[in-house]
VOGUVEX-224973 format. One record per residue (C-alpha): residue in three letters; x, y, z. Coordinates in steps of 0.05 Angstrom, whole numbers, plus 5000, padded with zeros to 4 digits. Example, Ala and Ser with C-alpha at 12.3 -4.5 7.8 and 13.67 -1.06 7.14 Angstrom:
ALA524649105156/SER527349795143/
//
This chain:
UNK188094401679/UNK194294641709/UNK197894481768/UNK201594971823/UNK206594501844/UNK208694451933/UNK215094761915/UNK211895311879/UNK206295461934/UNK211995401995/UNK213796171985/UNK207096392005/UNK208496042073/UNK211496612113/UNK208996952180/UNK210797142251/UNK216796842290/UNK216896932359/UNK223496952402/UNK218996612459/UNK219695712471/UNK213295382449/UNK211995892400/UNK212495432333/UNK206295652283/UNK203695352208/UNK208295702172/UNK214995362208/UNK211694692196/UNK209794542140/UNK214494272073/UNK213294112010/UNK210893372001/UNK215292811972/UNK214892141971/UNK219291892024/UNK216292342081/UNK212392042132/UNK203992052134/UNK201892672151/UNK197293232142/UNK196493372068/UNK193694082036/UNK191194041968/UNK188594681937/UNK182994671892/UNK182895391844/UNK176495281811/UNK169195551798/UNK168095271741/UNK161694931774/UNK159395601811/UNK159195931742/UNK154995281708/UNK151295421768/UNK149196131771/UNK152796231830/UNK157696871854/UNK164296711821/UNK170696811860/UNK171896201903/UNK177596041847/UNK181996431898/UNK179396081961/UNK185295591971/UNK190096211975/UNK185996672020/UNK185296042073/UNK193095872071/UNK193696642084/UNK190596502151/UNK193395792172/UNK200296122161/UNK200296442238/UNK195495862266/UNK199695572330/UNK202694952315/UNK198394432370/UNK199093832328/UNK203293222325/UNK203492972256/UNK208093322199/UNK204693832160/UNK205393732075/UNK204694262030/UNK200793911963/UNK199694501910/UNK193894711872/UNK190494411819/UNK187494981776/UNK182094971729/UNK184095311676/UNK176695681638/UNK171395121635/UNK175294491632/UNK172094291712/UNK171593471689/UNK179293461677/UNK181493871743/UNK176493351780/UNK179692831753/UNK186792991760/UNK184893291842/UNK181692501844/UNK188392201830/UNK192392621873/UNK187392491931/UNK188391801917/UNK195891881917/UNK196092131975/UNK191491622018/UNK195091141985/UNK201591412020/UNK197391452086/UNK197192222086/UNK190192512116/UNK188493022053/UNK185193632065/UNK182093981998/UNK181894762001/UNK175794941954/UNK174895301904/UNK167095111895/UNK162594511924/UNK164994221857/UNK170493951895/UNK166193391933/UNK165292851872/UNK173592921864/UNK173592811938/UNK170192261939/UNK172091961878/UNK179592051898/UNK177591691969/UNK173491051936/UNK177991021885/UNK183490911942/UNK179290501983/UNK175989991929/UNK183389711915/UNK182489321986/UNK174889291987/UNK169689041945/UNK163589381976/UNK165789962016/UNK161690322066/UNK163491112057/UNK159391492095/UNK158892292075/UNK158392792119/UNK156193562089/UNK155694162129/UNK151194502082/UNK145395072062/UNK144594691992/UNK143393861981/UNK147793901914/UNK143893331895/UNK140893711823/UNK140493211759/UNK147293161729/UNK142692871672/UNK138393381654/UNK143993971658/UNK152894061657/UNK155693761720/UNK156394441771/UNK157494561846/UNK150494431848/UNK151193661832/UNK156293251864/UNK152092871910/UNK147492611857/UNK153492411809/UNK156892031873/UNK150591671884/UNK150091481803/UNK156091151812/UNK154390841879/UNK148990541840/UNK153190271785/UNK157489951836/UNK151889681872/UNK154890051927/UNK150390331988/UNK149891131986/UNK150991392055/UNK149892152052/UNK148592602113/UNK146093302099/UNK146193752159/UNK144194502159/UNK139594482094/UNK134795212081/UNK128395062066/UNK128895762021/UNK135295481979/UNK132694761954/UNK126194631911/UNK120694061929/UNK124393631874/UNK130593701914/UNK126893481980/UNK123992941942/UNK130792651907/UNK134392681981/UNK128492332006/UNK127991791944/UNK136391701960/UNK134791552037/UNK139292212051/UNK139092372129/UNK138593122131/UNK137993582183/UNK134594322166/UNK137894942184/UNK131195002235/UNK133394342273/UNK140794522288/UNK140795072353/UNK144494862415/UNK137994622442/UNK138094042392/UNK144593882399/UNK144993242440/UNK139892972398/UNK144093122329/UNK150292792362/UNK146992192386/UNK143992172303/UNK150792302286/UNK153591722324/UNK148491192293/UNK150691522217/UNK156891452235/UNK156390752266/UNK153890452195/UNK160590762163/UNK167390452154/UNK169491012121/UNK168191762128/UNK169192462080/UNK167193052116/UNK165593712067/UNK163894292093/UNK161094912048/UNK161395472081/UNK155195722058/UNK153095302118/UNK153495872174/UNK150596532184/UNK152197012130/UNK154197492191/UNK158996962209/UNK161596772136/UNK160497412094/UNK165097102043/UNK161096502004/UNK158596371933/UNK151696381962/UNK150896712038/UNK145496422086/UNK139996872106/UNK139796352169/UNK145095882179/UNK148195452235/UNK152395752286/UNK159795432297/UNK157095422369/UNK153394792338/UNK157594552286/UNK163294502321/UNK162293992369/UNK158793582314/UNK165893622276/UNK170193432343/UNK165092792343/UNK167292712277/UNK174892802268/UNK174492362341/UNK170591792309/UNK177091382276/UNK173191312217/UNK175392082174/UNK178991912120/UNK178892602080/UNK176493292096/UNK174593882042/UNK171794622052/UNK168394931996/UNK164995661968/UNK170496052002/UNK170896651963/UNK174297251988/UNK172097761932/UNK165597791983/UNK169197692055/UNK169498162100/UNK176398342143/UNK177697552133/UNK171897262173/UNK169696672128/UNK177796542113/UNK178196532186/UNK173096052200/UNK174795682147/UNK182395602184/UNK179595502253/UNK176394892219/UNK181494562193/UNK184694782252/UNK180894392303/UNK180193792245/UNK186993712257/UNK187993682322/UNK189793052358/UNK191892702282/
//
């Protein structure tokens, strides 16, 4: 493992300036965090596909982090809260245990500084530092905490860490092993899932876990009151929420640029108002996107969705 430090990363952060009032964007923002700034939004890049390689996936989302700061640089600035600058932790050839566990303690770091972290994937390896970095944060003032997970995703990620290496492909199943050893309850909401990208066994593992998932086939505009008033009754059992969204999620025609593209897919024209429920609920503690990998995107389009997400995430923080 290696780490990019804020300092380093700041020099990428340079765009547009217009002469105009009102005309503040990302790149004037945001500073390098330190410990005696006040809570704010914190980005912490995640180089790695370490886990897309163990699991047969497209390799390239190593690069992700930098090809979505590339288009949060010229974002308008509509937000309130400072903007922090984090680094990357990199996975340097197969060591992906070690960069989870150092992106765990730096997630932790930060929440316990009150900074909202945002994790810029690198592959859906990501989620079990994630989470780990949020319960690890959370169990110093709670015994039995309530984290409810939220993924936006083609793929349940639940495969038997077990019976093969830890990948992209298992996060959700080692988050619920230790849920288990904890004798904590495992809250995990799967919403877009292809019936063509998960085998029976998967189906039946989600199902043995008590996983509320939602198939690909369920999420169109004309199911969409019924998935927010779902949401709303997840979300109500929560004290705690981590939102991960793999980008894999949405039609390839909308994000080209993903370890594995959906021949289906939700449109953002559904998504998004689930996610405004979401960052609107009090309850998100810690947001990640994963699978961006611009080797396969096309003029930007998953990089740009990717930014609009965090984007709209942010809003109102």
């Amino acid at each position: 493992m290696s780490h990019i430090t804020a300092t380093d990363m700041m020099s990428l952060w340079k765009g547009r300036q217009d002469p105009e009032p009102n005309s503040t964007r990302w790149h004037q923002m945001i500073q390098a965090i330190s410990l005696d700034k006040p809570a704010g939004v914190a980005l912490l890049g995640f180089a790695c596909d370490a886990g897309v390689r163990r699991n047969q996936g497209r390799i390239g989302a190593a690069v992700g982090p930098h090809a979505l700061r590339q288009q949060l640089i010229n974002l308008p600035w509509l937000q309130s809260n400072p903007l922090y600058e984090c680094g990357d932790i990199v996975c340097v050839e197969d060591a992906l245990e070690q960069a989870q566990v150092d992106f765990a303690e730096n997630i932790t770091h930060l929440l316990d500084q009150g900074h909202f972290p945002i994790g810029l994937g690198g592959g859906h390896e990501i989620a079990f530092a994630s989470w780990s970095g949020l319960s690890n944060h959370i169990k110093k003032s709670e015994a039995k905490p309530r984290i409810g997970i939220i993924n936006f995703d083609a793929h349940f990620d639940l495969r038997d860490p077990n019976c093969q290496l830890t990948s992209s492909g298992t996060p959700f199943a080692q988050i619920a092993e230790v849920c288990a050893h904890h004798h904590w309850k495992f809250e995990y909401a799967c919403l877009g899932v292809s019936r063509m990208s998960n085998t029976p066994a998967l189906f039946e593992r989600a199902d043995r876990l008590k996983v509320w998932y939602q198939e690909d086939l369920q999420m169109t505009s004309k199911d969409l009151p019924n998935l927010q008033a779902q949401l709303e009754r997840f979300m109500n059992q929560c004290d705690h929420l981590y939102l991960t969204i793999d980008l894999d999620v949405f039609p390839a025609a909308q994000a080209p640029g993903v370890s594995a593209p959906a021949a289906r897919g939700v449109s953002l024209e559904v998504i998004e108002p689930l996610l405004m429920q979401i960052r609107d609920s009090g309850k998100l503690r810690l947001m990640d996107l994963a699978e961006l990998n611009p080797e396969f995107d096309q003029d930007a389009h998953t990089a740009r969705l990717a930014a609009r997400l965090v984007h709209q995430i942010t809003l109102n923080r």
